[in-house]
C-alpha positions in Angstrom: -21.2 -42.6 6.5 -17.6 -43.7 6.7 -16.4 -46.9 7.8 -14.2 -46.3 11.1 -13.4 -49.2 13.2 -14.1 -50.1 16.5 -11.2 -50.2 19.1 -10.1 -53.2 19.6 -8.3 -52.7 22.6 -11.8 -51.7 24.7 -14.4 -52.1 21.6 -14.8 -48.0 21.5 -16.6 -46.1 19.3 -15.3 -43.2 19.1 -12.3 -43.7 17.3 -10.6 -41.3 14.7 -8.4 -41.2 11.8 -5.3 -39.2 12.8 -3.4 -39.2 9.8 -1.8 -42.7 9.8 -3.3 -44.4 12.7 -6.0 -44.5 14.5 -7.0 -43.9 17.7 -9.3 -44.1 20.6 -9.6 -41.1 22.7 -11.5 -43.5 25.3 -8.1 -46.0 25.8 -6.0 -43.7 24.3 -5.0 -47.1 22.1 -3.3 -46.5 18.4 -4.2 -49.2 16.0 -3.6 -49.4 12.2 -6.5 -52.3 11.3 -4.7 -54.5 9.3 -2.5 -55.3 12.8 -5.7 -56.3 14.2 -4.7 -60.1 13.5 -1.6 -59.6 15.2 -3.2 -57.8 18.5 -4.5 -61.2 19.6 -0.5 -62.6 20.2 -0.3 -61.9 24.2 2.8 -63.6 25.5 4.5 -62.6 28.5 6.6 -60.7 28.9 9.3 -58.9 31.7 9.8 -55.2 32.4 12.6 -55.2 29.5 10.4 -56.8 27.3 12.6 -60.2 27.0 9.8 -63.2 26.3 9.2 -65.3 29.0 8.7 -69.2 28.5 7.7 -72.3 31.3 10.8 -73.2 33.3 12.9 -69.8 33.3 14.8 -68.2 35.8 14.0 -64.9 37.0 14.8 -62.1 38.9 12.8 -59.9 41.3 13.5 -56.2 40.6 11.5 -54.8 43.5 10.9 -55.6 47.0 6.9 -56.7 46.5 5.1 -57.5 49.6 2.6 -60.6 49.5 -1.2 -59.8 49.9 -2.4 -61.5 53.4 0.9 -62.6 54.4 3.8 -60.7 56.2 6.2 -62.1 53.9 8.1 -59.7 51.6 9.9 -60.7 48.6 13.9 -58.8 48.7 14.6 -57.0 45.6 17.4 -59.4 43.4 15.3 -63.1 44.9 16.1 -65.7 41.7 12.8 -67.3 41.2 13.6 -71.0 39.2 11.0 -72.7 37.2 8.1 -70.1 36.5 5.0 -71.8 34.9 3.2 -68.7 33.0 -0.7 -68.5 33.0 -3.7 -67.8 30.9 -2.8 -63.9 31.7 -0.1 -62.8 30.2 0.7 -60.2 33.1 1.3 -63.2 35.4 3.5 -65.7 36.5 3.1 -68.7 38.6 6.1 -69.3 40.5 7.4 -70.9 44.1 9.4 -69.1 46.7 10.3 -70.6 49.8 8.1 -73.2 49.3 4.7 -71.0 48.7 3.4 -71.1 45.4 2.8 -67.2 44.6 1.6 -65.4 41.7 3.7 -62.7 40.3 3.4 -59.7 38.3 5.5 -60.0 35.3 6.3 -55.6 35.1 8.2 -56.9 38.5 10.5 -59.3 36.8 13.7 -60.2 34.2 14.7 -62.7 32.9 
């Protein structure tokens, strides 16, 4: 029996060898496993990909509307001071004095 790794993106099975990667048909994820040691780096980062650290400034790049509020956040706001979280995907942040979570796909740096 061959020795084909599991995804780890989702922890398939059913991964393939497609010539010079792998690949999960379940995730659709392509993985070479030596990077495996390297898939466990999540930083955040913006919708151009620019790293985000504690303390930057950023910009909203679409109008987002806040869940259970009738506050909308305008398209171009500067959010100050962004404290990231244990999920990469978000950003803790304040905007008119409400502490809000962001997505970090709606943002740049």
């Amino acid at each position: 029996m061959t020795d084909i790794p599991k995804c780890p993106k989702c922890g398939g099975e059913n991964t393939y060898f497609d010539g010079s990667l792998y690949v999960c048909p379940d995730c659709a994820h392509e993985f070479n496993p030596g990077d495996e040691a390297e898939e466990g780096n999540d930083v955040a980062r913006d919708s151009n990909g620019a790293e985000l650290f504690d303390g930057d400034a950023v910009t909203v790049i679409k109008d987002l509307k806040v869940k259970g509020s009738s506050m909308v956040i305008k398209r171009g706001t500067k959010v100050k001071s962004i404290r990231l979280t244990e999920n990469p995907e978000e950003v803790d942040c304040k905007i008119d004095g409400s502490s809000i979570v962001l997505k970090t796909c709606f943002l740049k740096k």
